[in-house]
Biopython code that builds the backbone (N, CA, C, O; Angstrom):
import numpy as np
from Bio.PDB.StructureBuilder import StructureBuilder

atoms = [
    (1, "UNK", "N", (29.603, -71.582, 71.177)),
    (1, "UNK", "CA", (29.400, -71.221, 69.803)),
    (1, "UNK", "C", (30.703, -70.951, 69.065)),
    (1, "UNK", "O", (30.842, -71.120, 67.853)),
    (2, "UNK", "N", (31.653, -70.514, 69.901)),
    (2, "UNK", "CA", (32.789, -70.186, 69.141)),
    (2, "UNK", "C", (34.300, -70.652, 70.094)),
    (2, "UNK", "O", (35.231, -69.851, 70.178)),
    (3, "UNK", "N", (34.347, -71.729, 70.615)),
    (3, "UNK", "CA", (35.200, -72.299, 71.711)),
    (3, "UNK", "C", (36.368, -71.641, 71.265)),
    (3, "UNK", "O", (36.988, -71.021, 72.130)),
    (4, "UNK", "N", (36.969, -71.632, 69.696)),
    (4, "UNK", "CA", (38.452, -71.298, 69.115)),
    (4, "UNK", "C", (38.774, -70.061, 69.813)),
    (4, "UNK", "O", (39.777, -69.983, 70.522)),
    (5, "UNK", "N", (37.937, -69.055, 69.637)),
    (5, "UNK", "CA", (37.904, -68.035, 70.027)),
    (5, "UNK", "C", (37.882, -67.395, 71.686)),
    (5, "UNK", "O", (38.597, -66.650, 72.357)),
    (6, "UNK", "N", (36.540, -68.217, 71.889)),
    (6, "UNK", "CA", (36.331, -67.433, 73.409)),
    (6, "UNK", "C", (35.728, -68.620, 74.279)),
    (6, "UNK", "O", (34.729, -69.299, 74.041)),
    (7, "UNK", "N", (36.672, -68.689, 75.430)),
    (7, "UNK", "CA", (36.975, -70.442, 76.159)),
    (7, "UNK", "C", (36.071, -69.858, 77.723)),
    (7, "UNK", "O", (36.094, -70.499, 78.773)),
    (8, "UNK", "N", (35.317, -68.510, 77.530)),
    (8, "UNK", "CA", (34.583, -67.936, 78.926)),
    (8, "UNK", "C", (33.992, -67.294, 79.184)),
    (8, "UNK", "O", (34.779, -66.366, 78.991)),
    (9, "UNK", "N", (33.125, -66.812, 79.524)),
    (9, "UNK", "CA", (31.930, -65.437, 79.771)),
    (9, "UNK", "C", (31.609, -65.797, 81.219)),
    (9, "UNK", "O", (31.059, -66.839, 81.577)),
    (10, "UNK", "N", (31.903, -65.091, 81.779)),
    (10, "UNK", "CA", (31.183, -64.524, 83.273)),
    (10, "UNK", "C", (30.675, -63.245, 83.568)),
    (10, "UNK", "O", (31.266, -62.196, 83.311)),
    (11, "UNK", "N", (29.282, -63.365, 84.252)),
    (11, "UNK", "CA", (29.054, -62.219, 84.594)),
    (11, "UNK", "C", (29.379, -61.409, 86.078)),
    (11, "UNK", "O", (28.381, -61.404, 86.799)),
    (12, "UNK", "N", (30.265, -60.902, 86.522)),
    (12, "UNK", "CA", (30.475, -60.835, 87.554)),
    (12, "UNK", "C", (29.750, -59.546, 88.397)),
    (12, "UNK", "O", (30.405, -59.094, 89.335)),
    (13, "UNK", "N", (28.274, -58.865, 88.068)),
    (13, "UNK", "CA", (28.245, -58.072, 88.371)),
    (13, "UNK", "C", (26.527, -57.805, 87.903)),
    (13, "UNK", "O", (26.578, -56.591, 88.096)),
    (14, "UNK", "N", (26.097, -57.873, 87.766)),
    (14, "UNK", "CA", (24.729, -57.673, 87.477)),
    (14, "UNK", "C", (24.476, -58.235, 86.531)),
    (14, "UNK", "O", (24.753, -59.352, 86.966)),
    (15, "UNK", "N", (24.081, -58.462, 85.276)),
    (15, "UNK", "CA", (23.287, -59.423, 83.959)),
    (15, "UNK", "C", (24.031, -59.361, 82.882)),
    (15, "UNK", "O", (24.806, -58.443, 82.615)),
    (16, "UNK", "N", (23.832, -60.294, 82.253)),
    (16, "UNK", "CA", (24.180, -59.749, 80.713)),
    (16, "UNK", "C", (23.281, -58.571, 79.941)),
    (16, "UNK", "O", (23.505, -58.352, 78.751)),
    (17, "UNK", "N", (22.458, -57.969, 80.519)),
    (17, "UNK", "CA", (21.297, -57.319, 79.501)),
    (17, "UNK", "C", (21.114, -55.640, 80.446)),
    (17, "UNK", "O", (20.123, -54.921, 80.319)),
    (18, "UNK", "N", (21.702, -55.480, 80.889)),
    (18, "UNK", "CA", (21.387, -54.018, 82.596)),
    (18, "UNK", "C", (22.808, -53.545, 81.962)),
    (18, "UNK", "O", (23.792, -54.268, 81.805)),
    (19, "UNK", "N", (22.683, -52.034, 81.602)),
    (19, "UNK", "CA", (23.637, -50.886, 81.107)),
    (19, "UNK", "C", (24.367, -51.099, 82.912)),
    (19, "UNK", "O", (23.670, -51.272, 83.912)),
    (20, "UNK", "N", (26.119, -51.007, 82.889)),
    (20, "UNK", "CA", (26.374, -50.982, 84.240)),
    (20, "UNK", "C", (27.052, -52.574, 84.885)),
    (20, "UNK", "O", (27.862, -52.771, 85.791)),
    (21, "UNK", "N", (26.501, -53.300, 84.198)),
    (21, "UNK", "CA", (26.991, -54.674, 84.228)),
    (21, "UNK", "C", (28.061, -54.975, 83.868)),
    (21, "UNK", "O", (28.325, -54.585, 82.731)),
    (22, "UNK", "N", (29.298, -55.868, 84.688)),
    (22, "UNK", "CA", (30.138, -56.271, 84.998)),
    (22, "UNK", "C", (30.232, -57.567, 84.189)),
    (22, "UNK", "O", (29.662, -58.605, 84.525)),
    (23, "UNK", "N", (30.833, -57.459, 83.326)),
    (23, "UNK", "CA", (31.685, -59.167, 82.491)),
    (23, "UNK", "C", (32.982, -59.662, 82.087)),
    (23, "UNK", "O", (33.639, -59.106, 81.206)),
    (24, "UNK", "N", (33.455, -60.929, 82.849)),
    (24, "UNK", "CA", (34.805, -61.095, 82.111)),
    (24, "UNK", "C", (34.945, -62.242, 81.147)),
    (24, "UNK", "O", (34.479, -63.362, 81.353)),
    (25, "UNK", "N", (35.648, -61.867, 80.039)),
    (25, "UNK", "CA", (35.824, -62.598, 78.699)),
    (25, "UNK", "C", (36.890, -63.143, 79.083)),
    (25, "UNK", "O", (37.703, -62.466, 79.713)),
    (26, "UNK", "N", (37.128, -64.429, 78.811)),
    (26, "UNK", "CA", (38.288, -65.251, 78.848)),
    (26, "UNK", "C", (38.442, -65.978, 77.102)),
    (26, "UNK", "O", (37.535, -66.635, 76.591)),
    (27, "UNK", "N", (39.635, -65.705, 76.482)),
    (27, "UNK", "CA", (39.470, -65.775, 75.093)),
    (27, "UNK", "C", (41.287, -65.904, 74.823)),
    (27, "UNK", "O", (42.217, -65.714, 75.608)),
    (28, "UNK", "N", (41.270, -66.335, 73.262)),
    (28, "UNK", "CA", (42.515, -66.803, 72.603)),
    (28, "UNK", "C", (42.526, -65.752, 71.136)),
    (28, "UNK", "O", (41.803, -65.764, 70.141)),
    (29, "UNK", "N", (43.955, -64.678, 71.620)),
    (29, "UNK", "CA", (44.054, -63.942, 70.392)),
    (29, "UNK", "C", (45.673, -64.090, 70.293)),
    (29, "UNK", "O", (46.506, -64.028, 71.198)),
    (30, "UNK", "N", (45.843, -64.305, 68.907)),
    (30, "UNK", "CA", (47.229, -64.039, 68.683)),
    (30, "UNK", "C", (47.829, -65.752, 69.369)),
    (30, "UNK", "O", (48.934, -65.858, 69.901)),
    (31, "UNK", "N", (47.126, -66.613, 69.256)),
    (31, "UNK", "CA", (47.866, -67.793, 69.815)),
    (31, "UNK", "C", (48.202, -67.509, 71.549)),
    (31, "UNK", "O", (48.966, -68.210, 72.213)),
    (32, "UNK", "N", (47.646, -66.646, 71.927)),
    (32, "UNK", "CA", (47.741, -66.692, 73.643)),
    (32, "UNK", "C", (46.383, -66.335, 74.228)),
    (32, "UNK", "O", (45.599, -65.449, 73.887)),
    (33, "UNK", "N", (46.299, -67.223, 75.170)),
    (33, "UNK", "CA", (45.292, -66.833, 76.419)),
    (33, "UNK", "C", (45.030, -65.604, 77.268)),
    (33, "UNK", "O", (45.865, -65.220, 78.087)),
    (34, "UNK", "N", (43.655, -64.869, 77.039)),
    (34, "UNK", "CA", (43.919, -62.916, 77.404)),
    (34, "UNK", "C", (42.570, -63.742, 78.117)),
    (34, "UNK", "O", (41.994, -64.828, 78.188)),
    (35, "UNK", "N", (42.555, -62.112, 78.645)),
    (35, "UNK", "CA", (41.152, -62.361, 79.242)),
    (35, "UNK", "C", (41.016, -60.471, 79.181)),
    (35, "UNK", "O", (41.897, -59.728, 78.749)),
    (36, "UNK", "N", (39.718, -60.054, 79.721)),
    (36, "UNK", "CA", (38.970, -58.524, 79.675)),
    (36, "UNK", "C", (38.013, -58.333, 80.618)),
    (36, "UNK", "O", (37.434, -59.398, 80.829)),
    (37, "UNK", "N", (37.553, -57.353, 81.339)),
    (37, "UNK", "CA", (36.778, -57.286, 81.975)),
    (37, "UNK", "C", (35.550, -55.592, 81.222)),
    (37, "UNK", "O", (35.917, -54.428, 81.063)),
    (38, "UNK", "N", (34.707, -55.969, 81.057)),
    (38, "UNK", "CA", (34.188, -54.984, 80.328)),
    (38, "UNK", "C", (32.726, -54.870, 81.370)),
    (38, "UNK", "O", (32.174, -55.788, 81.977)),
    (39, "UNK", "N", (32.325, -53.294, 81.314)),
    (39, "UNK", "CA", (31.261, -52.816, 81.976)),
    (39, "UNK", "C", (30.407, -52.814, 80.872)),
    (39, "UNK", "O", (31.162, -52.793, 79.900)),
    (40, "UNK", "N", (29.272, -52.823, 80.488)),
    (40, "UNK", "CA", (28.023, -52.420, 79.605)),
    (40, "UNK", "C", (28.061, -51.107, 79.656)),
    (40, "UNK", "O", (27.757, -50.565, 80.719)),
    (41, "UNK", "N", (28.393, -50.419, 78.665)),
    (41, "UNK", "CA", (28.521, -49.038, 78.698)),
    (41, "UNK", "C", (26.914, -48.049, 78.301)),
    (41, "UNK", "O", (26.461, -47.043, 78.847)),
    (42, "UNK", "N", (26.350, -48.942, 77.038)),
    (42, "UNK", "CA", (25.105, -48.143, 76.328)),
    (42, "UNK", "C", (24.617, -49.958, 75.891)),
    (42, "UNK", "O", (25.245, -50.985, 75.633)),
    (43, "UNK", "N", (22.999, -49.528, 76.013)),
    (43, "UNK", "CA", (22.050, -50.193, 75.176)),
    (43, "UNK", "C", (21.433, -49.642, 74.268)),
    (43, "UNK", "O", (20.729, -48.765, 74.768)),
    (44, "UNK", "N", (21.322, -49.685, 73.229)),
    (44, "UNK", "CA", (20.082, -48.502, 72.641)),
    (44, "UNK", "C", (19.432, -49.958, 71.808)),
    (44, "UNK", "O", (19.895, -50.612, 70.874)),
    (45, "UNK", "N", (18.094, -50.115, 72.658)),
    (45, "UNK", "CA", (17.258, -51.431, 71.682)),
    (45, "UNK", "C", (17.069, -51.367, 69.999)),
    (45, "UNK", "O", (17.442, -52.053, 69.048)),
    (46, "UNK", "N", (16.058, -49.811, 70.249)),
    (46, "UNK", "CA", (15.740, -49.557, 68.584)),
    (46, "UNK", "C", (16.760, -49.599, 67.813)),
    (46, "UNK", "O", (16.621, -49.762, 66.601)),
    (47, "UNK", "N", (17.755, -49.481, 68.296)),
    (47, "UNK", "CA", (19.424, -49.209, 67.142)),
    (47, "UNK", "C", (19.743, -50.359, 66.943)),
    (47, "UNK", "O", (20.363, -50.555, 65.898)),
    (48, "UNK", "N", (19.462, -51.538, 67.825)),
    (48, "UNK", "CA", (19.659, -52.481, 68.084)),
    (48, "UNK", "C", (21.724, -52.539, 68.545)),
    (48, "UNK", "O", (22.375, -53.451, 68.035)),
    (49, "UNK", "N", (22.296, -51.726, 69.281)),
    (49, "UNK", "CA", (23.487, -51.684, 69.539)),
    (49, "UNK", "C", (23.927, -51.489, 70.766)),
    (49, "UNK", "O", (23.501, -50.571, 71.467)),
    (50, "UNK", "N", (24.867, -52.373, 71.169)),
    (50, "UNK", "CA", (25.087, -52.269, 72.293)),
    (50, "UNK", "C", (26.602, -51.694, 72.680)),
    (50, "UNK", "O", (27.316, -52.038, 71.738)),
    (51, "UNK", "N", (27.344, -51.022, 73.582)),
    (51, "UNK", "CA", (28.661, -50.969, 73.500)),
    (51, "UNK", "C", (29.138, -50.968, 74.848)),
    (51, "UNK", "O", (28.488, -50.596, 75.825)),
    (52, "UNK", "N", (30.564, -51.499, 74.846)),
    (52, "UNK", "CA", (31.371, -52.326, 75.946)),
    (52, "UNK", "C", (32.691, -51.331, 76.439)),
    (52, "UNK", "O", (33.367, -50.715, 75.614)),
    (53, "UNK", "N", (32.906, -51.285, 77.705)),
    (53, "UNK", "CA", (34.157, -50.396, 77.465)),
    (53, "UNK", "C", (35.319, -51.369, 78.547)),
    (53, "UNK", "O", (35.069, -52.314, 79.294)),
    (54, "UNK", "N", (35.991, -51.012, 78.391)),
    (54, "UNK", "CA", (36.880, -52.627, 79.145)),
    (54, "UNK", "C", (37.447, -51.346, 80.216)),
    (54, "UNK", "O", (37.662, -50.164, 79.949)),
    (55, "UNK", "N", (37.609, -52.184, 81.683)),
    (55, "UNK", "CA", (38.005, -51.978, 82.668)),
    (55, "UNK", "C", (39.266, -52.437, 83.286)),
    (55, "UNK", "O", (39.910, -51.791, 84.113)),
    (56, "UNK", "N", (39.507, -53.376, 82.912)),
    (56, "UNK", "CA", (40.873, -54.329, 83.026)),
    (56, "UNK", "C", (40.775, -55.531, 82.450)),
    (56, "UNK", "O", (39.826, -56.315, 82.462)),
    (57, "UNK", "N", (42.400, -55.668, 81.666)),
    (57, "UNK", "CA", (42.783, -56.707, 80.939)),
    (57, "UNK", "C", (43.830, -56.228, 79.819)),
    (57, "UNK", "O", (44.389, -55.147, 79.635)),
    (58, "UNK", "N", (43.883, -57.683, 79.017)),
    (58, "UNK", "CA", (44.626, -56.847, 78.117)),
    (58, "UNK", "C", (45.087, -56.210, 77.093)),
    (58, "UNK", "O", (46.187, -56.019, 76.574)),
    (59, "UNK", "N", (43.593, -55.810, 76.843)),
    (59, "UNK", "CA", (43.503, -54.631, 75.651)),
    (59, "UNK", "C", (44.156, -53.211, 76.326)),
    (59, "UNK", "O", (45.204, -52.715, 75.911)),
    (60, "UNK", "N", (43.503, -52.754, 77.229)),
    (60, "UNK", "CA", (43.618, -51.576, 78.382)),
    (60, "UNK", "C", (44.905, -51.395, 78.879)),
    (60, "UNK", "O", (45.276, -50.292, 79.281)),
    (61, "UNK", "N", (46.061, -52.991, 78.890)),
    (61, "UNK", "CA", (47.502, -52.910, 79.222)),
    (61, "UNK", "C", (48.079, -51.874, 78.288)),
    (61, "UNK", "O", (48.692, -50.914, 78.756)),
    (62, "UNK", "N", (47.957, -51.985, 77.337)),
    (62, "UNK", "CA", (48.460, -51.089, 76.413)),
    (62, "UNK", "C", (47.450, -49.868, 75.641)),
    (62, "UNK", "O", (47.969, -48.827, 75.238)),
    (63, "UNK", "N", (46.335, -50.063, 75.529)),
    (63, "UNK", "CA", (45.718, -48.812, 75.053)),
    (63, "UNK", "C", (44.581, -48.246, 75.787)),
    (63, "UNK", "O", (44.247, -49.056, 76.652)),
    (64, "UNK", "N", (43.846, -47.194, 75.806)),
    (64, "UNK", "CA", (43.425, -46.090, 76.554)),
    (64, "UNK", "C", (42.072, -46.212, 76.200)),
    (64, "UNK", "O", (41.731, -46.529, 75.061)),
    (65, "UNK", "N", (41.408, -46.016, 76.961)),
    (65, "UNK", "CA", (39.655, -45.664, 76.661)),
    (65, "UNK", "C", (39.249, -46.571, 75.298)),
    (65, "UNK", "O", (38.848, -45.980, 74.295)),
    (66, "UNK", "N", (39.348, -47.718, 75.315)),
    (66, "UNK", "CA", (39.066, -48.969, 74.975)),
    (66, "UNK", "C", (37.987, -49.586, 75.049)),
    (66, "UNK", "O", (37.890, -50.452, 75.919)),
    (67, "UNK", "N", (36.620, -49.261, 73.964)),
    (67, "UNK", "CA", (35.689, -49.005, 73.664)),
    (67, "UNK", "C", (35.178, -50.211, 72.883)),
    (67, "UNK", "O", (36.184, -50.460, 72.218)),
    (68, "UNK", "N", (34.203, -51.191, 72.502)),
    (68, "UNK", "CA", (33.546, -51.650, 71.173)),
    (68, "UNK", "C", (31.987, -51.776, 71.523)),
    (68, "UNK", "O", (31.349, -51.988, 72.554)),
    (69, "UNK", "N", (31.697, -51.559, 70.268)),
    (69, "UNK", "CA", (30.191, -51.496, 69.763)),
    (69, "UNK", "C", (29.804, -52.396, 68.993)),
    (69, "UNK", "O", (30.427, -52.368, 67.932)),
    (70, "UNK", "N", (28.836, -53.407, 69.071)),
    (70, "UNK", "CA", (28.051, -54.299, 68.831)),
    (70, "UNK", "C", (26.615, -53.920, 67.896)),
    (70, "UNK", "O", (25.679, -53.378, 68.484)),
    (71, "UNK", "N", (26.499, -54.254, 66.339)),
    (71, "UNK", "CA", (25.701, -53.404, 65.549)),
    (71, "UNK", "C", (24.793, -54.412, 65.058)),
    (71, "UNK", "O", (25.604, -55.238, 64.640)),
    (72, "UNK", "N", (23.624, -54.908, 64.823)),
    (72, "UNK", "CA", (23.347, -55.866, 64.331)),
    (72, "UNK", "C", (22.040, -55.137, 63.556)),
    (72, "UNK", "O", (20.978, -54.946, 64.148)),
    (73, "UNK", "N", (22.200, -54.863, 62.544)),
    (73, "UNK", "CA", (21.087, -54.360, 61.338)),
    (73, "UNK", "C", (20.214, -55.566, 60.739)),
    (73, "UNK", "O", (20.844, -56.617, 60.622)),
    (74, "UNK", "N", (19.018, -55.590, 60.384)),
    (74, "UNK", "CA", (17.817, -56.699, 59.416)),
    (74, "UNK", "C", (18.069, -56.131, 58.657)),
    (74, "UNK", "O", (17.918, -54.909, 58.655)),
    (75, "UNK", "N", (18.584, -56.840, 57.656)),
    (75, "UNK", "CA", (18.190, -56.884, 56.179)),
    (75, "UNK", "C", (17.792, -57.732, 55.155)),
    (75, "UNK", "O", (18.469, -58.499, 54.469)),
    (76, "UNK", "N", (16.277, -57.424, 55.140)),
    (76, "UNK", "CA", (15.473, -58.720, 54.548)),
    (76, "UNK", "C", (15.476, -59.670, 55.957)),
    (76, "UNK", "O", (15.337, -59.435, 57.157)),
    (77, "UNK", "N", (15.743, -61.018, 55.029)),
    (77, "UNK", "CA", (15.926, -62.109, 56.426)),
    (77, "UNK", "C", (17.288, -61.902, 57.005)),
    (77, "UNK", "O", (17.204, -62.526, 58.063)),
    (78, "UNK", "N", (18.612, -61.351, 56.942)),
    (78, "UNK", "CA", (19.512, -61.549, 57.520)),
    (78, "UNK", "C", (19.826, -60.619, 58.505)),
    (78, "UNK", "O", (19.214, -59.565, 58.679)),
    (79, "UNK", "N", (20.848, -61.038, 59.197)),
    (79, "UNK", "CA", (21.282, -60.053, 60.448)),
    (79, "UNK", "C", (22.785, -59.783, 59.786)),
    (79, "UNK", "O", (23.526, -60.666, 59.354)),
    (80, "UNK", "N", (23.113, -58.086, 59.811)),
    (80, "UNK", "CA", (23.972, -57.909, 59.530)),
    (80, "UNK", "C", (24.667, -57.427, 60.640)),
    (80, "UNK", "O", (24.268, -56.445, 61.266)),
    (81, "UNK", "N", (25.557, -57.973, 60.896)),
    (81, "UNK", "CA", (26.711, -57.318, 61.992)),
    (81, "UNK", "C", (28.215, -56.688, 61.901)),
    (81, "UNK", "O", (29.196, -57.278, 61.445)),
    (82, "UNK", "N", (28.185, -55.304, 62.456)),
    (82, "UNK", "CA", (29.035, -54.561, 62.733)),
    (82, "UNK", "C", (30.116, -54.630, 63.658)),
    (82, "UNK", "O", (29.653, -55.544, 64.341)),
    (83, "UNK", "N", (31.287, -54.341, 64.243)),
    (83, "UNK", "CA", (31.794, -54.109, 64.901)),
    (83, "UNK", "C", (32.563, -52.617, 64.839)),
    (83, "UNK", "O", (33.030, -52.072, 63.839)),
    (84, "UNK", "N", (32.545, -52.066, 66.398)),
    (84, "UNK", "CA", (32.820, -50.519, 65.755)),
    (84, "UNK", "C", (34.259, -50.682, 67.396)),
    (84, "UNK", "O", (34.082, -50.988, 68.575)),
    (85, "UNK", "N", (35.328, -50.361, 66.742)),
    (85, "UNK", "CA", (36.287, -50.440, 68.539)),
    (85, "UNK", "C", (36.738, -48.579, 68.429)),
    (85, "UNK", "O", (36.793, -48.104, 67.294)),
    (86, "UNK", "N", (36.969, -47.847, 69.389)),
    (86, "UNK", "CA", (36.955, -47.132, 69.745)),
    (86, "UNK", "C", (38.562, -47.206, 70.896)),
    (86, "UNK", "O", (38.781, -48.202, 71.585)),
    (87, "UNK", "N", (39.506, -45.978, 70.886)),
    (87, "UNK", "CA", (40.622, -46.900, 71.911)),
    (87, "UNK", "C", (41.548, -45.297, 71.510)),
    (87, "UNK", "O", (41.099, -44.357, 70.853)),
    (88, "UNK", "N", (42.859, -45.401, 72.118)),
    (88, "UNK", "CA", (43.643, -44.815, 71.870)),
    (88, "UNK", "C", (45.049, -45.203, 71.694)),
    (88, "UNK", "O", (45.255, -46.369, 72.032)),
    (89, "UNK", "N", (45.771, -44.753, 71.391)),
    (89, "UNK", "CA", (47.111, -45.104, 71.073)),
    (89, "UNK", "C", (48.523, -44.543, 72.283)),
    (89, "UNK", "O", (49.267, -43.706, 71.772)),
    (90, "UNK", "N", (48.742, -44.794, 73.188)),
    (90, "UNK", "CA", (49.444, -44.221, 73.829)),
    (90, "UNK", "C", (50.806, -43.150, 73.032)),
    (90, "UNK", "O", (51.159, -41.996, 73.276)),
    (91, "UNK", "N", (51.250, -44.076, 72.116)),
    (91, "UNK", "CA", (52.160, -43.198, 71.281)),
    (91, "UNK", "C", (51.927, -43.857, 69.507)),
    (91, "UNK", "O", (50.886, -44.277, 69.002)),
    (92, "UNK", "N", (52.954, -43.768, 69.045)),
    (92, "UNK", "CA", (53.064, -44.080, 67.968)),
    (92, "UNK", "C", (53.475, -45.666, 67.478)),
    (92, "UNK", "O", (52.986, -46.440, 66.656)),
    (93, "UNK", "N", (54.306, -45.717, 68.155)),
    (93, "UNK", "CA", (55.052, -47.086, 68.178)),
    (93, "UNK", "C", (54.370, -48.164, 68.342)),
    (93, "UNK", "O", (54.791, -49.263, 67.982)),
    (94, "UNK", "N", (53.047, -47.946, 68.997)),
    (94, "UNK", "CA", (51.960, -48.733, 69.809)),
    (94, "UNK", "C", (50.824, -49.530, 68.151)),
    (94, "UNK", "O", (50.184, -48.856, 67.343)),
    (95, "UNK", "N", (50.916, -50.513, 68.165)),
    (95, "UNK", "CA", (50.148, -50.578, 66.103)),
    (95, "UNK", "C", (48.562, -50.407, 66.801)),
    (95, "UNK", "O", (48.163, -50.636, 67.943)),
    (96, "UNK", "N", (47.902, -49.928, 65.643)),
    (96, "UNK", "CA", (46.790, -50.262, 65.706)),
    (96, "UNK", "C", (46.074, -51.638, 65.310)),
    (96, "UNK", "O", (46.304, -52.357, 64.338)),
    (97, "UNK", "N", (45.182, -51.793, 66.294)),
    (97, "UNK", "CA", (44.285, -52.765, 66.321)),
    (97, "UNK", "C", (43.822, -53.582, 65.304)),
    (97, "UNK", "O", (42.928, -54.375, 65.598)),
    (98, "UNK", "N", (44.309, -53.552, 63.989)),
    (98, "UNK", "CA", (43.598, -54.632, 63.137)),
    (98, "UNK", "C", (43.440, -56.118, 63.397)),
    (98, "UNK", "O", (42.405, -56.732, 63.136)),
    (99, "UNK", "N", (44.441, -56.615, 63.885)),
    (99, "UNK", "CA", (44.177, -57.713, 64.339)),
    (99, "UNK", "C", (43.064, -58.457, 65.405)),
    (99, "UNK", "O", (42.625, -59.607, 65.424)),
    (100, "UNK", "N", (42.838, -57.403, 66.187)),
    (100, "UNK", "CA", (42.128, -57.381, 67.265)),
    (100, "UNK", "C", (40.457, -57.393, 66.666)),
    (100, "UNK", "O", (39.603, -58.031, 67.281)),
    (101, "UNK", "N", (40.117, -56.614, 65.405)),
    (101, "UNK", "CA", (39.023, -56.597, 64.850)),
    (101, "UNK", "C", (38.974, -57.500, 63.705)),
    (101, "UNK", "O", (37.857, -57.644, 63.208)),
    (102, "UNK", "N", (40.136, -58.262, 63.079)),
    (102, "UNK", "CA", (39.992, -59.141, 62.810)),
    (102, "UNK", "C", (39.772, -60.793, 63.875)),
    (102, "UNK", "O", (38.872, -61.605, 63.662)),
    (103, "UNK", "N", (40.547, -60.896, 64.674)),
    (103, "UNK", "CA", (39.447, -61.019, 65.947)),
    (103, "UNK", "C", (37.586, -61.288, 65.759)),
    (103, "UNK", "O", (36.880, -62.245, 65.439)),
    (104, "UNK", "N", (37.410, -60.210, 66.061)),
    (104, "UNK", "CA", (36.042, -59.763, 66.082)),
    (104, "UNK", "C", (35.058, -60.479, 64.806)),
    (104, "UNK", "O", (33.977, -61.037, 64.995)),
    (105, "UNK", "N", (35.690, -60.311, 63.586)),
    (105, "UNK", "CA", (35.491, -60.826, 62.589)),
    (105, "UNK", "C", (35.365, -62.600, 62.406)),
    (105, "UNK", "O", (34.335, -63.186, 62.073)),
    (106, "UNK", "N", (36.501, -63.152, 62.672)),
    (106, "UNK", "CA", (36.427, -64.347, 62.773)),
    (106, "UNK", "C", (35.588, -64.959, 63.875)),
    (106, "UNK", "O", (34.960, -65.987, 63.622)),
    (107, "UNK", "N", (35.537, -64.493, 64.893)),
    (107, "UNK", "CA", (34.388, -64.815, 65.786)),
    (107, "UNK", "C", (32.885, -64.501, 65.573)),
    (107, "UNK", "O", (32.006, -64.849, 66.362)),
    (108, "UNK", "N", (32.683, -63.823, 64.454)),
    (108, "UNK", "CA", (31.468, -63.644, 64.236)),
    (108, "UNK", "C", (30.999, -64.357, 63.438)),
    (108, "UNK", "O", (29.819, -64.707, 63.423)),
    (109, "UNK", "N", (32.053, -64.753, 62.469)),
    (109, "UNK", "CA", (31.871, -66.031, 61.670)),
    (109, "UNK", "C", (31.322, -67.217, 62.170)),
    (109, "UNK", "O", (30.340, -67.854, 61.789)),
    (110, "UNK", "N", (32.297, -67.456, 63.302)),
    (110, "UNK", "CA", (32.057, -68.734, 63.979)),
    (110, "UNK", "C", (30.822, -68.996, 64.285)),
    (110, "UNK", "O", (30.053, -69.848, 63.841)),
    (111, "UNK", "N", (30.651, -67.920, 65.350)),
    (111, "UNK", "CA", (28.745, -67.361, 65.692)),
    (111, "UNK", "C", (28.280, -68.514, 64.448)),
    (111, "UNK", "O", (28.346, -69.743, 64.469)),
    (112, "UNK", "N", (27.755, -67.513, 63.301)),
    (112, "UNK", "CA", (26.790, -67.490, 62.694)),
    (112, "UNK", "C", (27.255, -68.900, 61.588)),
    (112, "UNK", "O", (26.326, -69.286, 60.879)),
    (113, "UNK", "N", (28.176, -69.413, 61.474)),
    (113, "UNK", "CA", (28.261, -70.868, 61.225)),
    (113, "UNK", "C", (27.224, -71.765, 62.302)),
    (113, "UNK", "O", (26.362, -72.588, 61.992)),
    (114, "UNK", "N", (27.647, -71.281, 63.704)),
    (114, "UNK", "CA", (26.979, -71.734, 64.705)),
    (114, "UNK", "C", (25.748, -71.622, 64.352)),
    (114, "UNK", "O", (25.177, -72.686, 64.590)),
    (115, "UNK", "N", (25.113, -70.920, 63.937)),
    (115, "UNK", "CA", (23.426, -70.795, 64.140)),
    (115, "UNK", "C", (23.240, -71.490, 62.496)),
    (115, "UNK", "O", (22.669, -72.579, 62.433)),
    (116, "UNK", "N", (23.536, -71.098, 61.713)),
    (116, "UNK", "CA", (23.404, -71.407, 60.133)),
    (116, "UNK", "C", (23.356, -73.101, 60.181)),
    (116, "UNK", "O", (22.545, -73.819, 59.596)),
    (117, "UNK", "N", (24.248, -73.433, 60.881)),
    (117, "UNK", "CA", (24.490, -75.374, 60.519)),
    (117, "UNK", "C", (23.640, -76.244, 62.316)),
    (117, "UNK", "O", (23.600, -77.393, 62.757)),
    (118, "UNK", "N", (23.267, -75.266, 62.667)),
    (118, "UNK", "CA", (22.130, -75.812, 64.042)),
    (118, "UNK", "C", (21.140, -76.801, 63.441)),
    (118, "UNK", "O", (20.649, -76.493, 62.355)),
    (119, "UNK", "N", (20.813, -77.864, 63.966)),
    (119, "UNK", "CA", (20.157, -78.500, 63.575)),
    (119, "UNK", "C", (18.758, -78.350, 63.936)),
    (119, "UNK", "O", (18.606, -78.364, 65.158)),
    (120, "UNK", "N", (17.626, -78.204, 63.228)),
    (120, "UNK", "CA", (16.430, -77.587, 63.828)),
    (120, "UNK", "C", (15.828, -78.413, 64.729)),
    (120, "UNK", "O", (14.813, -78.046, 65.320)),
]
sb = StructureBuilder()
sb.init_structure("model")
sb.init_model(0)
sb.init_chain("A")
sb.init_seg("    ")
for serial, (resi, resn, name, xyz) in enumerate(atoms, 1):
    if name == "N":
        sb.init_residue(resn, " ", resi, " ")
    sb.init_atom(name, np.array(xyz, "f"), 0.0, 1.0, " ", f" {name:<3s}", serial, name[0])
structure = sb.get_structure()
């Protein structure tokens, strides 16, 4: 759905859908090849949100308790989606993440180009 972005998904550890589950992202930020390994941290169905906390890779090389949340609200007919990242800064010098949620952004685009121009 979004190759530019993300060139891998494995589950290495129980499902995509089981709080506890093991996944590694293989993906292109910043013009280089990263990859992440993230546990399923929370499901909450009715909220419809899910959130990820990374275990190794290389968000976690440099920042601390490295968190994102997955939000997807109905409104009317559409799906509105959130992204919420959560993380720390080891010091100062260290930038924050905009890029990284811009990231997030452009891949969500892609997504929903993906589903929007699907041919029925």
């Amino acid at each position: 759905m979004c190759p530019v972005h993300v060139q891998g998904c494995e589950c290495l550890e129980g499902d995509f859908e089981t709080i506890g589950s093991k996944i590694c992202w293989k993906y292109t930020h910043d013009g280089k090849e990263k990859f992440l390994k993230q546990i399923i941290e929370a499901i909450d169905e009715e909220k419809k949100i899910i959130t990820f906390k990374e275990f190794e890779g290389d968000v976690v090389n440099e920042y601390e308790n490295w968190k994102v949340s997955l939000h997807v609200a109905e409104e009317g007919e559409k799906d509105l989606v959130s992204w919420t990242m959560e993380y720390e800064r080891p010091n100062e010098n260290v930038p924050e993440l905009t890029n990284l949620l811009q990231f997030f952004i452009d891949m969500t685009k892609s997504i929903d180009d993906h589903h929007v121009n699907k041919p029925n």
